[in-house]
C-alpha positions as CSV (number, residue, x, y, z in Angstrom):
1,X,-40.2,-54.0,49.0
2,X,-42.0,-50.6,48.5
3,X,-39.0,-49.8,46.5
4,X,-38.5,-51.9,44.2
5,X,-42.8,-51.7,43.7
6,X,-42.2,-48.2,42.6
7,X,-38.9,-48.6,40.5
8,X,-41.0,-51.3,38.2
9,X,-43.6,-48.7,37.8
10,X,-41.1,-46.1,36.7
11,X,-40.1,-48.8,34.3
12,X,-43.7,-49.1,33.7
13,X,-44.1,-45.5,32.7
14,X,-40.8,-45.1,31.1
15,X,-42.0,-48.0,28.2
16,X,-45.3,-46.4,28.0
17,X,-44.2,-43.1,27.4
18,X,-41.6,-44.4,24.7
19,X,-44.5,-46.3,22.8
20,X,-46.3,-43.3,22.5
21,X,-43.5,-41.8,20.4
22,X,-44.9,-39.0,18.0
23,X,-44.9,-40.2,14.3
24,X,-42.1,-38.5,12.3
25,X,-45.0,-37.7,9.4
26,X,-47.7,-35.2,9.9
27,X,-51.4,-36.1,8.7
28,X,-50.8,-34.7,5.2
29,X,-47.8,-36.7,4.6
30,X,-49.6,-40.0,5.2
31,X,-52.2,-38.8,3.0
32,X,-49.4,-37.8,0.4
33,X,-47.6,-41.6,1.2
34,X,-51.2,-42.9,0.4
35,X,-51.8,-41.7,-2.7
36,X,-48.2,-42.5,-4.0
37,X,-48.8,-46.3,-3.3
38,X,-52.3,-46.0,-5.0
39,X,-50.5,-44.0,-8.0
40,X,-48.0,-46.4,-8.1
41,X,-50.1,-49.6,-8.2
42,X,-52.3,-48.3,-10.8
43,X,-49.0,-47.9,-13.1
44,X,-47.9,-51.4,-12.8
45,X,-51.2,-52.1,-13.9
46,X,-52.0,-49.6,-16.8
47,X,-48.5,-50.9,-18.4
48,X,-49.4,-54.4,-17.4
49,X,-52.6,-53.9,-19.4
50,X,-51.1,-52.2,-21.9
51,X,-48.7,-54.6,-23.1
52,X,-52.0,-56.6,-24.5
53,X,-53.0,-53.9,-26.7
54,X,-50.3,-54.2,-29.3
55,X,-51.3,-51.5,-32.3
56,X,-50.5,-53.7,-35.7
57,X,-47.4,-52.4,-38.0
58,X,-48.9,-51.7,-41.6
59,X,-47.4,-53.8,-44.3
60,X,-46.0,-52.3,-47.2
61,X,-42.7,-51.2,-46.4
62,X,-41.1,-53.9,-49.0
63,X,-42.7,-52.5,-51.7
64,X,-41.3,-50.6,-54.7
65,X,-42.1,-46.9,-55.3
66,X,-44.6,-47.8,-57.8
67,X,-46.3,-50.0,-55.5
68,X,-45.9,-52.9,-56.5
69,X,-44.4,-55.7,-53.9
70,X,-40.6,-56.0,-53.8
71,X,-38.5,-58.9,-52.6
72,X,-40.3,-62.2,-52.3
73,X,-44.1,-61.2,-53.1
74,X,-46.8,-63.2,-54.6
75,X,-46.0,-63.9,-58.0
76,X,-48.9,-62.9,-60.2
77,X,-47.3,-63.7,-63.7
78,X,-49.6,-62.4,-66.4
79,X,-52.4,-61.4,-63.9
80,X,-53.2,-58.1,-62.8
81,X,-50.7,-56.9,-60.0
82,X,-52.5,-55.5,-57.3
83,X,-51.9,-52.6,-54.9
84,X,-50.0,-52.7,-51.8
85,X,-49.2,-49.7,-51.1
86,X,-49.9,-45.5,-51.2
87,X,-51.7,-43.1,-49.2
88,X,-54.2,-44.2,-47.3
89,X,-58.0,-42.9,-46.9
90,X,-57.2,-42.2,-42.5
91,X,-54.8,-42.3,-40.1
92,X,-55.8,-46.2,-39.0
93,X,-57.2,-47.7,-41.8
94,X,-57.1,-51.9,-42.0
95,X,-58.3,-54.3,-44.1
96,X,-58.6,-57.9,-43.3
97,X,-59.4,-61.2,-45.3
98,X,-61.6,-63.6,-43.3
99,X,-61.7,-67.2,-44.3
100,X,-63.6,-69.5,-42.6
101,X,-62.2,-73.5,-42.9
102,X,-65.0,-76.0,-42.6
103,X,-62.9,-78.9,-41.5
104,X,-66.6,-81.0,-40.8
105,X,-66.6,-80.0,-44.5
106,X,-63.2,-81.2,-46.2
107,X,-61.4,-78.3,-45.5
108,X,-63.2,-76.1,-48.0
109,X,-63.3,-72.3,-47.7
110,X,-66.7,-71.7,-48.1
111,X,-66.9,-68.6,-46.2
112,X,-64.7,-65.7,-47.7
113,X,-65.0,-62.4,-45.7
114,X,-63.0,-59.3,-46.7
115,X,-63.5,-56.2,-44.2
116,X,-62.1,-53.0,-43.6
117,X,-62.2,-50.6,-40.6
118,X,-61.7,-47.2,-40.7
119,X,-61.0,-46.8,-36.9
120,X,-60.7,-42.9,-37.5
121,X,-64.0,-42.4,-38.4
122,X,-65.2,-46.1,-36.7
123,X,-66.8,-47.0,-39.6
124,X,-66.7,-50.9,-40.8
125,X,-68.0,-52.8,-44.0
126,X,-67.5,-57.0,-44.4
127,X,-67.6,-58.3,-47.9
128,X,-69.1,-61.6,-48.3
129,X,-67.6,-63.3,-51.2
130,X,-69.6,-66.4,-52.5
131,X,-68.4,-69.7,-52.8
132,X,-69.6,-69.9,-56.4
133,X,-67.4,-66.8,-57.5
134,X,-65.9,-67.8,-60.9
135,X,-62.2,-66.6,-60.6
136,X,-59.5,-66.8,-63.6
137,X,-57.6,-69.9,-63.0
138,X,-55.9,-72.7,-65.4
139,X,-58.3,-75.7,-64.7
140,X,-62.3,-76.5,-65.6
141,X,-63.9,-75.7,-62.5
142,X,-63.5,-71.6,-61.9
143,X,-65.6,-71.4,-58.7
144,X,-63.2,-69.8,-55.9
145,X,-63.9,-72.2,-52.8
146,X,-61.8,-74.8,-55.2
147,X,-58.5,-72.9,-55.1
148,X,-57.8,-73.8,-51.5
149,X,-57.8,-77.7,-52.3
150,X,-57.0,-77.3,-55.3
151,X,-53.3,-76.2,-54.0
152,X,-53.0,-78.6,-51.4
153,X,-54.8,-76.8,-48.9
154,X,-52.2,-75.9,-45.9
155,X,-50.1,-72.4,-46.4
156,X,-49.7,-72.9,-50.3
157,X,-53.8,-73.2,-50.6
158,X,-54.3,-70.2,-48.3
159,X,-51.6,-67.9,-50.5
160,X,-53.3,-68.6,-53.6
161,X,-56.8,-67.8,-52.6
162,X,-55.3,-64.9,-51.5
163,X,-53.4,-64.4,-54.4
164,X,-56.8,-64.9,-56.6
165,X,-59.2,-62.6,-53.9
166,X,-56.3,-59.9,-54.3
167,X,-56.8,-59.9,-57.8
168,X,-60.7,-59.8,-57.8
169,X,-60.8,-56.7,-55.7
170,X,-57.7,-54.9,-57.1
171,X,-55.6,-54.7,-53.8
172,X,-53.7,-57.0,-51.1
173,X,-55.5,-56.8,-47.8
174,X,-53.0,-56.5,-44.9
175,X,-53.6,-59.2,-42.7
176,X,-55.5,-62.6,-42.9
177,X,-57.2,-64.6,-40.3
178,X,-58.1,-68.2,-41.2
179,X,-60.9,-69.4,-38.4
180,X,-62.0,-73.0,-38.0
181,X,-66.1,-72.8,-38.1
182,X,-65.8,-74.6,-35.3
183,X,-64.4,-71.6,-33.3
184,X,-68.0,-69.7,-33.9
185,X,-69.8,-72.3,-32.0
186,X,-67.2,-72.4,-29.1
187,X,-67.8,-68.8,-29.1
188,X,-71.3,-68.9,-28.6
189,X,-70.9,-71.2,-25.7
190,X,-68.6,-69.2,-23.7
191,X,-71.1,-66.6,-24.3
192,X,-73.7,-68.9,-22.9
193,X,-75.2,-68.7,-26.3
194,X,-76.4,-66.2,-28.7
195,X,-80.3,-64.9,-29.7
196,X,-80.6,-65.1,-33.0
197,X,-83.9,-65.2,-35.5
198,X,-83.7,-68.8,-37.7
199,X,-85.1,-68.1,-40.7
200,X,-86.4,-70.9,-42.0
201,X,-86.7,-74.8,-40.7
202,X,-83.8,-76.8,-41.4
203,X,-83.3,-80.0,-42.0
204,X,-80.5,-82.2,-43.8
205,X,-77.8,-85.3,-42.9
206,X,-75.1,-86.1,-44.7
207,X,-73.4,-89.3,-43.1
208,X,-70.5,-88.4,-45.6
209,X,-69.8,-85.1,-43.7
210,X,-70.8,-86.6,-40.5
211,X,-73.6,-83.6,-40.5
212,X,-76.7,-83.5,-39.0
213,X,-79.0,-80.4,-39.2
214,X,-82.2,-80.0,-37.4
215,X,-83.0,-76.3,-36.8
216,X,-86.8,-74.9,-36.2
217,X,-87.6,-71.3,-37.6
218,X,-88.0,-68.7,-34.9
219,X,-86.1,-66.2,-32.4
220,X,-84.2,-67.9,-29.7
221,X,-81.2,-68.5,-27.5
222,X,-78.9,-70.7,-30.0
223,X,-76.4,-73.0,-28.3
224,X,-72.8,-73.0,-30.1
225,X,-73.9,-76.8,-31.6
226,X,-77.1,-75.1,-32.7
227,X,-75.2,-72.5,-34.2
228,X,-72.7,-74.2,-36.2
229,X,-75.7,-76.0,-37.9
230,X,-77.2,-72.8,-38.7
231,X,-74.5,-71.4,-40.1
232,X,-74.0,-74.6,-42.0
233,X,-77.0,-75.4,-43.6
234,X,-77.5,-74.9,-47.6
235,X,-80.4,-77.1,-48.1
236,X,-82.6,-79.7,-47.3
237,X,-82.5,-83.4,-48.1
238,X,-84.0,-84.3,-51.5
239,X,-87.6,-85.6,-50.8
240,X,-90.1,-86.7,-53.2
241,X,-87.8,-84.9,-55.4
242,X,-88.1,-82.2,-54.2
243,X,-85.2,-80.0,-52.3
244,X,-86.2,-77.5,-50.2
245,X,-83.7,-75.1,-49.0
246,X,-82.9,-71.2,-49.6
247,X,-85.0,-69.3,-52.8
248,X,-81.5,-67.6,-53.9
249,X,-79.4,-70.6,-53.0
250,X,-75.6,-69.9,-51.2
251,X,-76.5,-66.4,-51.5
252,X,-79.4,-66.9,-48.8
253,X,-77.1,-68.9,-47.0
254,X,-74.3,-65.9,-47.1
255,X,-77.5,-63.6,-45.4
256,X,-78.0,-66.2,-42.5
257,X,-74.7,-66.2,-41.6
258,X,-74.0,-62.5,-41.9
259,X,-76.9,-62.0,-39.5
260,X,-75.5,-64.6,-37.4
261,X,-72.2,-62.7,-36.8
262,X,-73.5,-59.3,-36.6
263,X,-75.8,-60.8,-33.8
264,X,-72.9,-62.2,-31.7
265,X,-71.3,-58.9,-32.1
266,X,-73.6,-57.0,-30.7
267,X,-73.9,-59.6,-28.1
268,X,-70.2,-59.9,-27.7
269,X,-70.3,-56.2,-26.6
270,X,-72.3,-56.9,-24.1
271,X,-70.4,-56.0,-20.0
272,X,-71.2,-59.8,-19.2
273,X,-68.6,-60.9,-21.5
274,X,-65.6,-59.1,-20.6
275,X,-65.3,-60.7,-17.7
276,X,-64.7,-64.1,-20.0
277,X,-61.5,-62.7,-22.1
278,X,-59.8,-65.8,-20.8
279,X,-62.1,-68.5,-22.4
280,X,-62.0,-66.2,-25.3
281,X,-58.3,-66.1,-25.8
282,X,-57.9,-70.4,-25.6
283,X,-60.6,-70.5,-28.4
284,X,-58.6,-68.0,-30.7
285,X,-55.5,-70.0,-29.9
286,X,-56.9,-73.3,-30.7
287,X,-59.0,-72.5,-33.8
288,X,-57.3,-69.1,-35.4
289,X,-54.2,-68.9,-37.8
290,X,-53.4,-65.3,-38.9
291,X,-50.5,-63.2,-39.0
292,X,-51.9,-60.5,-36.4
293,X,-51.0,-61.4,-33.0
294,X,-53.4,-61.6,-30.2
295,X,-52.5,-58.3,-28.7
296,X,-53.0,-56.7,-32.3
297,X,-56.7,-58.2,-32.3
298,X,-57.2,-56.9,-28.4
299,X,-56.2,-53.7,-29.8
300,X,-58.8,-53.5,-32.5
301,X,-61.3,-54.3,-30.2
302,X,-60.3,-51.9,-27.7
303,X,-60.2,-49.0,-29.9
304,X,-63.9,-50.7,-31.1
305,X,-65.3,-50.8,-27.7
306,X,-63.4,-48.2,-25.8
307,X,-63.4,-45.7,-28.5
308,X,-60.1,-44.2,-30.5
309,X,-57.8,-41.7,-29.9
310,X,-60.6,-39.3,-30.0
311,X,-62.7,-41.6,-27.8
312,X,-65.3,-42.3,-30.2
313,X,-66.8,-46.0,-30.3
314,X,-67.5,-48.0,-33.2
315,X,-71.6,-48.3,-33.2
316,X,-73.2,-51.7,-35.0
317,X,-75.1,-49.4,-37.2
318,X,-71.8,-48.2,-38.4
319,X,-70.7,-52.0,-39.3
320,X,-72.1,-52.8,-43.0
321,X,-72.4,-56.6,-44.3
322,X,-72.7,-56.7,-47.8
323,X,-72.6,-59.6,-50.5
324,X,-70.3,-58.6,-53.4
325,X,-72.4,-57.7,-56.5
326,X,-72.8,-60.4,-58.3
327,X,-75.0,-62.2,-60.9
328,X,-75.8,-65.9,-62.1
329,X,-74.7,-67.6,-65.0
330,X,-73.2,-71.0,-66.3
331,X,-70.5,-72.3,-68.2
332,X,-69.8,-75.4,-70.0
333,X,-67.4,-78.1,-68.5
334,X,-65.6,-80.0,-70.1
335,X,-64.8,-82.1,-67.1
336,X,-68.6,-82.8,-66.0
337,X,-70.4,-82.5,-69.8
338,X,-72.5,-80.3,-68.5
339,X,-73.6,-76.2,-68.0
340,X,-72.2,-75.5,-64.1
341,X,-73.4,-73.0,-62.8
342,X,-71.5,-69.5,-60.9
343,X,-71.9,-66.4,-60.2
344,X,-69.4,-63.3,-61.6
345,X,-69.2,-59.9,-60.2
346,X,-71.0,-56.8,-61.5
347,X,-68.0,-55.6,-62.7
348,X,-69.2,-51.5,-62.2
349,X,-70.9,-52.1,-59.0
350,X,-67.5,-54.3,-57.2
351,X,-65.6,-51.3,-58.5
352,X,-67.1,-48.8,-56.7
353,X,-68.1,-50.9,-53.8
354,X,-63.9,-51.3,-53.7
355,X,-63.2,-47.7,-53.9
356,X,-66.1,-46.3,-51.7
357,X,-65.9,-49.0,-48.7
358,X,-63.2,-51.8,-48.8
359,X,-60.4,-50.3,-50.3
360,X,-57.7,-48.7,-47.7
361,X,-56.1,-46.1,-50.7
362,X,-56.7,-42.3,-51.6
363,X,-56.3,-43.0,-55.0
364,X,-59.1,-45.3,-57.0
365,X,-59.0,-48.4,-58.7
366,X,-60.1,-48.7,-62.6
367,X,-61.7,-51.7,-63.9
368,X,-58.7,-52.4,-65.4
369,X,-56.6,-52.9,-61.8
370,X,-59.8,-55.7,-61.1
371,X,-59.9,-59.2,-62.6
372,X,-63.5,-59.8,-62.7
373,X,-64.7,-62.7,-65.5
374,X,-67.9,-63.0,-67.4
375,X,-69.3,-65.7,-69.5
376,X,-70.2,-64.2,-73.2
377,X,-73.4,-65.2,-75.7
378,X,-71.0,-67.5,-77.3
379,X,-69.9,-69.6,-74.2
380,X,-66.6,-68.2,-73.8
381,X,-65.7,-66.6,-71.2
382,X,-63.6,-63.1,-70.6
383,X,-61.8,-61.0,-67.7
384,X,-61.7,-57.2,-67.8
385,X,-57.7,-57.9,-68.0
386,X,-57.9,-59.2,-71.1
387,X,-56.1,-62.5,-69.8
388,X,-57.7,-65.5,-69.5
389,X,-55.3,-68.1,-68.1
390,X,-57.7,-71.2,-69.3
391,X,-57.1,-70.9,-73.2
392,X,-59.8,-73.6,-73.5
393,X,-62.4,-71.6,-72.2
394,X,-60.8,-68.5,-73.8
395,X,-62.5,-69.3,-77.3
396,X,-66.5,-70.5,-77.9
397,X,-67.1,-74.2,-78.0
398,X,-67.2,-75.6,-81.2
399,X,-70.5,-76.5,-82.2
400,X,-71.3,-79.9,-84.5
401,X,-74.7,-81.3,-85.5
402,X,-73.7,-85.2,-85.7
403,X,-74.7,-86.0,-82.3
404,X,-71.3,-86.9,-80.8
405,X,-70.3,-86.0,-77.6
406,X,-67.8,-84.2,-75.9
407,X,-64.9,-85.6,-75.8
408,X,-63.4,-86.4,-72.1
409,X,-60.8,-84.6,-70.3
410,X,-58.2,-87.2,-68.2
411,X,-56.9,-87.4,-65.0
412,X,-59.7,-86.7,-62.7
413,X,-58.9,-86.2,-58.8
414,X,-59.6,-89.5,-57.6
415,X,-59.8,-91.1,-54.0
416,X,-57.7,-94.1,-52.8
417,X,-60.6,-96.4,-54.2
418,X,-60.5,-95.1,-57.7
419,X,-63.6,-93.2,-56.8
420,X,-64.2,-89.6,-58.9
421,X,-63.7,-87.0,-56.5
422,X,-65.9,-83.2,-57.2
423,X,-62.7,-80.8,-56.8
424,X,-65.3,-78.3,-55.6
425,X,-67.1,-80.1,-52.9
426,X,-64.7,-83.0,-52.1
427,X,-67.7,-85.4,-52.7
428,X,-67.6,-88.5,-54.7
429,X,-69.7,-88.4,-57.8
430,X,-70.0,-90.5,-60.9
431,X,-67.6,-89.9,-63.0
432,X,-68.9,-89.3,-66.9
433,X,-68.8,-92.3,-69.7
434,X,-65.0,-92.0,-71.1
435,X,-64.5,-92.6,-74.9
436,X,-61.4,-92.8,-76.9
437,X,-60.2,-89.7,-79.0
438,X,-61.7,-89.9,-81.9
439,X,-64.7,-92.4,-81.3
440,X,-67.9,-91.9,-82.3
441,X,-70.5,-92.2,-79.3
442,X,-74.1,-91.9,-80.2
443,X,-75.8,-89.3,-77.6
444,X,-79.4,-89.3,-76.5
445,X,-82.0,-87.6,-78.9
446,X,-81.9,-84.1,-77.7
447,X,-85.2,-82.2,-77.0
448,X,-84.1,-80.0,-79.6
449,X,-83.9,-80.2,-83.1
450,X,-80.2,-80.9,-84.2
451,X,-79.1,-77.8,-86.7
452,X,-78.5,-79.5,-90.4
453,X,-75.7,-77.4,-91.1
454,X,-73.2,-77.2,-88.5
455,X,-72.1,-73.7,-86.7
456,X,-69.1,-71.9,-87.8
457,X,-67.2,-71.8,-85.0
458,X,-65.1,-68.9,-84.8
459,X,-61.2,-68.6,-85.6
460,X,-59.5,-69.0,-81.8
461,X,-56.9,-67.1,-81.1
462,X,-53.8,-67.4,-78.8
463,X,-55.9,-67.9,-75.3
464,X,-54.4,-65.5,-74.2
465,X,-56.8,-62.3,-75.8
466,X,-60.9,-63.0,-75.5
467,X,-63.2,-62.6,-78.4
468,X,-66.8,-60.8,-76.5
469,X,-70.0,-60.4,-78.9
470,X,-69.2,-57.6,-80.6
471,X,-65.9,-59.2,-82.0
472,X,-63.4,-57.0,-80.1
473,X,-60.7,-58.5,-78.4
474,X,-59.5,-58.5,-74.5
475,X,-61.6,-57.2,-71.7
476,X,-63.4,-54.1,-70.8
477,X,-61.2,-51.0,-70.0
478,X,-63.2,-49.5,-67.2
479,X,-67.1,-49.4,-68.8
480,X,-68.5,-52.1,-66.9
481,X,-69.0,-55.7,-67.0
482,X,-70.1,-56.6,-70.9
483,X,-73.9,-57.3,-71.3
484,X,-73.7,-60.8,-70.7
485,X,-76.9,-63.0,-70.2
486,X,-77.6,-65.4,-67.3
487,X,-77.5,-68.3,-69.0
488,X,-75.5,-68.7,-72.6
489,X,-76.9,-69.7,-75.4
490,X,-77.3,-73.8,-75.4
491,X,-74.4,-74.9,-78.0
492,X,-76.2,-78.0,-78.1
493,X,-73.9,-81.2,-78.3
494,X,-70.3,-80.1,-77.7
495,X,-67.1,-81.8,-79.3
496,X,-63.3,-80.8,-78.1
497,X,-61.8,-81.9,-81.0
498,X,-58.8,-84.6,-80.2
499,X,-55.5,-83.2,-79.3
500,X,-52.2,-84.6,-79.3
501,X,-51.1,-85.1,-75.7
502,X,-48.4,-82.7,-74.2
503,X,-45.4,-83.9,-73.3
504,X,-44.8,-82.3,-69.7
505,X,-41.4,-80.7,-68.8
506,X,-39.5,-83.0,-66.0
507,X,-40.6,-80.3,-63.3
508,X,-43.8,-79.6,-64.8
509,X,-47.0,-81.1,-62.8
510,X,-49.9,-82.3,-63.7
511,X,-53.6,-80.4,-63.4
512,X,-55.1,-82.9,-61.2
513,X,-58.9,-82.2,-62.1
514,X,-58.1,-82.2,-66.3
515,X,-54.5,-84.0,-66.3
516,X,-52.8,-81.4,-68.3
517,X,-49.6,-79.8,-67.7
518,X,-49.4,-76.9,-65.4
519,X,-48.3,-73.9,-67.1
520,X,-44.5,-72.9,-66.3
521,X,-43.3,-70.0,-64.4
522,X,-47.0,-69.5,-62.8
């Protein structure tokens, strides 16, 4: 009995002393094991992160030596062609055209943003363009927000207002990024809002748009639905006939938004919001088309916020928001009998504006690489390219004394209901008394006395070369926008004397605002 007692606790002993069993690795070695592990985990997970920071290939490489865009570019037929290529001003230089789609709006592209960063030197300037720019197109109504419907809207709508900002600032931005509005207010949310100053009350509805705004003045935390109104709103509703709304019109409406953005920016930057990249990234999926992909805009924020190669950060004082020069004047339409008004760049000021800030080249533009247009004394109007691609417009309306009107353009854009459709706005309007070619319709007594003699009107040329005040021809070669006065002098009554209607080509459409044919080949 004893015996077997002791040989169990040999046994005993024996499996005790073979738990014990020194460890084949000293101290060190663990340590050494330790940080290999640690090493190794942080790798997986600097490549992991890495692959969403995706630095964005520079177009360019289809172009020709000279420049100019090889293969299947934009064709810009007689317009200016403008640069897409040659040395650039850094190392990482990128410009980007911003268009914001107001789809509680019709679709138009009110909001036109062109912005460069210089992530070098972190140094960034956004371009607001305004709605009412006049641009050089074929049809009555010049301002540039029409372009996008005009076309269709969709891909062919966004590659022509591209084409036509391309050609106002002398040079193809790389990338685009077309942003619902309704993005910005999503944004806001899943930033739990943003502060921001109002600047004024606010007040309008439009049952039309299905828009209701109903903003106080006054610093405080905006919701994303308060935000979309603000960013909305142009004016108020006419009362008493009266209609309140910004002093300088869209271009006060351009200031409330840039504030807007610059204050979710700074907000955006904020630690808080890092953490929410995931609600970020289903908004941009949902509400952004653009041909960077979501690791290339990662990428541009990281070297924003985390600092470039040289870990410097880009600082909000280093982020200018400008309005492009600009100036007000009208023009006559022969769709809506009537002066519309615009606004046209200051030709000198865009120009440097371009070559200081926005564009990405070494080498300057000339005025003659921009297509800016201004209205003359005598109503026509001109481009610094000395191509005006509406031949109508090209030459000064002919002025008459016997009180007849204007005579009517066809084929308005019209609705399913026949109803006159604004090819600006996308709102029905009235559409003016129609007479027949050559009919005599007796106008209301204008407040000013009728000349006796009728006006000479001058001898139009080809519409294709502009006649300015002084009575040379084209546009300016690089001095500046011509002196050119807000508003034209009145013509008074305005006739466009009957034509014989074209007969368009099979594959030839139809300008849907004045029912002429579209020019071939452009």
């Amino acid at each position: 009995m004893a015996e077997n007692i002791g040989k169990r606790l040999e046994q005993k002993e024996s499996k005790q002393k073979k738990a014990k069993k020194p460890s084949r690795l000293t101290k060190g070695q663990k340590w050494l094991l330790a940080v290999a592990i640690v090493l190794a985990v942080v790798l997986v997970a600097v490549v992991a992160l890495d692959g969403l920071f995706v630095k964005p290939d520079l177009p360019g490489n289809g172009s020709n030596a000279d420049g100019t865009q090889a293969g299947d570019g934009i064709d810009y037929g007689d317009g200016v062609q403008p640069r897409v290529s040659g040395e650039r001003k850094s190392q990482d230089y990128y410009t980007v055209l911003i268009l914001g789609r107001d789809t509680g709006g019709g679709g138009n592209t009110d909001t036109m943003l062109l912005a460069s960063y210089d992530i070098t030197n972190q140094k960034a300037t956004v371009m607001s363009i305004p709605r009412d720019t006049m641009v050089n197109v074929p049809w009555d109504i010049k301002r540039i927000n029409s372009v996008y419907n005009y076309y269709g809207g969709g891909e062919k709508g966004i590659k022509a207002l591209y084409k036509e900002i391309s050609q106002l600032v002398g040079f193809e931005p790389d990338y685009q990024v077309i942003v619902e509005w309704e993005a910005v207010g999503k944004i806001v949310d899943a930033m739990d809002g943003v502060y921001f100053d109002v600047p004024r009350d606010m007040n309008y509805e439009d049952p039309y748009q299905d828009l209701s705004i109903h903003q106080t003045k006054g610093y405080r935390l905006l919701s994303g639905d308060d935000a979309m109104q603000v960013l909305r709103y142009r004016h108020d509703n006419r009362k008493n006939g009266k209609m309140l709304g910004y002093p300088d019109g869209d271009l006060g409406r351009i200031k409330t938004q840039q504030g807007l953005l610059k204050a979710m920016i700074e907000q955006l930057m904020s630690l808080k919001n890092i953490t929410k990249v995931n609600e970020f990234i289903k908004v941009f999926n949902e509400n952004v088309e653009t041909d960077l992909s979501f690791q290339n805009m990662l990428w541009f924020a990281k070297q924003a916020f985390l600092g470039n190669s040289s870990g410097a950060k880009l600082d909000t004082a280093q982020v200018n928001f400008v309005t492009m020069p600009n100036k007000n004047v009208s023009c006559w339409s022969r769709v809506y009998h009537s002066y519309q008004s615009y606004v046209t760049p200051n030709a000198q000021e865009l120009l440097e504006l371009v070559n200081n800030e926005l564009s990405p080249f070494v080498e300057p533009s000339t005025m003659s690489d921009l297509d800016i247009m201004s209205v003359n004394k005598d109503g026509s109007v001109s481009s610094t390219t000395g191509h005006v691609e509406d031949s109508k417009a090209a030459v000064p309306p002919t002025l008459i004394g016997s009180g007849k009107k204007d005579e009517p353009e066809k084929g308005y854009i019209t609705d399913e209901n026949g109803n006159l459709i604004d090819p600006d706005t996308g709102e029905i309007v009235s559409p003016p008394e129609e007479t027949e070619p050559g009919t005599e319709t007796p106008s209301e007594t204008p407040s000013e006395p009728t000349p006796e003699t009728p006006a000479t009107p001058e001898t139009p040329g080809t519409g294709t070369e502009t006649t300015d005040p002084s009575g040379s021809t084209g546009g300016e070669t690089g001095t500046g926008s011509p002196e050119t006065p807000d508003q034209p002098e009145d013509p008074g009554i305005i006739v466009v004397p009957p034509e014989e209607p074209a007969t368009p080509d099979a594959n030839q459409g139809l300008d849907p605002v004045t029912g002429e044919p579209l020019p071939m080949g452009g």
